[in-house]
C-alpha positions in Angstrom: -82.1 167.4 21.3 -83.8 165.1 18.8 -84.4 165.8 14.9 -87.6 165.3 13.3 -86.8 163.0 10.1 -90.0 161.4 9.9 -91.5 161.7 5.9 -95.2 162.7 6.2 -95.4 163.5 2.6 -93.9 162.4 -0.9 -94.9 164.0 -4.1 -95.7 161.6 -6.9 -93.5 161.2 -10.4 -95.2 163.8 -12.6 -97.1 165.7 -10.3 -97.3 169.5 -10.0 -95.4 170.3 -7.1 -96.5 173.9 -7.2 -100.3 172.6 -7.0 -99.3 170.7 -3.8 -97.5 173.8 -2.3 -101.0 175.2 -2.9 -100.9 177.5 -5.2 -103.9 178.3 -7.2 -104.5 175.7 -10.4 -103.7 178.2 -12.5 -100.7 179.5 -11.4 -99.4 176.1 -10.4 -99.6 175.4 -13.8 -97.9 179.1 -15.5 -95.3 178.4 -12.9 -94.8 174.6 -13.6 -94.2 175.5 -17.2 -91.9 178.2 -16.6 -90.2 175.4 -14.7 -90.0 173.4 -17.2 -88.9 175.8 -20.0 -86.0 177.0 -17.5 -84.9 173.1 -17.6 -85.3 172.8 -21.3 -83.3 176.0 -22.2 -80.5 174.9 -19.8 -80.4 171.6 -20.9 -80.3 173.0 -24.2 -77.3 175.3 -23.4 -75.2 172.4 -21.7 -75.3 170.5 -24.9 -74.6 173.3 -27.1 -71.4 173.8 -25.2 -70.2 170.4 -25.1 -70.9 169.7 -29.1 -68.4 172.8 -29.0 -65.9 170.8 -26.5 -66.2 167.7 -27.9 -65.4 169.3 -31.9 -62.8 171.1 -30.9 -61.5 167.2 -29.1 -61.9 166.0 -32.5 -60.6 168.7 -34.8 -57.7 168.6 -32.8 -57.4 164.5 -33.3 -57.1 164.9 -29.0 -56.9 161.6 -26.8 -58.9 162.1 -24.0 -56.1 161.8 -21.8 -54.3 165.2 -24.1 -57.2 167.0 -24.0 -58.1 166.8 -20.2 -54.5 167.9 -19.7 -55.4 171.1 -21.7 -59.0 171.7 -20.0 -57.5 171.0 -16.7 -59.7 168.0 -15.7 -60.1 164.4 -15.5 -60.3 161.6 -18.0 -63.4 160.5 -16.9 -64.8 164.8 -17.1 -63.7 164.9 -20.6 -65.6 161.3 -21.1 -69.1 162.5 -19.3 -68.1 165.7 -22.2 -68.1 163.6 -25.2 -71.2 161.7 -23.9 -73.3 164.7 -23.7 -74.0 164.0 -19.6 -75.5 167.1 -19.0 -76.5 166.1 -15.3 -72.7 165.9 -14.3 -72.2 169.7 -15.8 -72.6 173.6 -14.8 -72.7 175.9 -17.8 -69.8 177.9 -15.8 -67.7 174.9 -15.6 -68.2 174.1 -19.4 -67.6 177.6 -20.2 -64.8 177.5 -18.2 -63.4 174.6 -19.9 -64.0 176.1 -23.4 -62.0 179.8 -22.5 -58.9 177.2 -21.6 -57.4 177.1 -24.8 -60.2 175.7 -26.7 -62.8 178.3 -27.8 -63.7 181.9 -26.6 -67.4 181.9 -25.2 -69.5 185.1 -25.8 -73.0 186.0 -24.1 -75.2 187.2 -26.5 -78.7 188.1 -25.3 -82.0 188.5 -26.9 
């Protein structure tokens, strides 16, 4: 049995992917905009949480080494913290690093 990798199409930098699924013009672009909103609002959250981390780091006059020992991850995690590198996070696992000793996290909605 053989597998088919062969690319037959690539969607360019900037382009609405929801126009090329072929959706309508119009929805393409309410649904590209929701995307993008999602993506704001989370990038958003991320930093929101690790301003919280990285305070509390400081407050506490924490070495990087002490204060992944108390979160319960690696130098280099608490670095990509500090450094804001949203890519490298989940909200759960930054909200999971806040409830370990650092901050309690509440959901408020609305």
């Amino acid at each position: 049995m053989t597998i088919d990798t062969e690319i037959r199409h690539v969607t360019k930098p900037g382009a609405n992917l929801f126009r090329e699924l072929g959706f309508s013009a119009e929805e393409a672009n309410r649904l590209q905009a929701a995307s993008h909103k999602k993506i704001n609002d989370t990038q958003q959250l991320k930093e929101q949480l690790m301003s919280e981390l990285a305070a509390w780091i400081e407050q506490h006059q924490l070495k990087q080494a002490e204060a992944a020992e108390i979160l319960m991850v690696s130098c280099p995690r608490v670095s990509d913290v500090v450094n804001k590198k949203t890519a490298k996070f989940t909200i759960d696992a930054l909200v999971e690093m806040l409830s370990r000793d650092c901050k309690p996290v509440r959901l408020a909605i609305g």
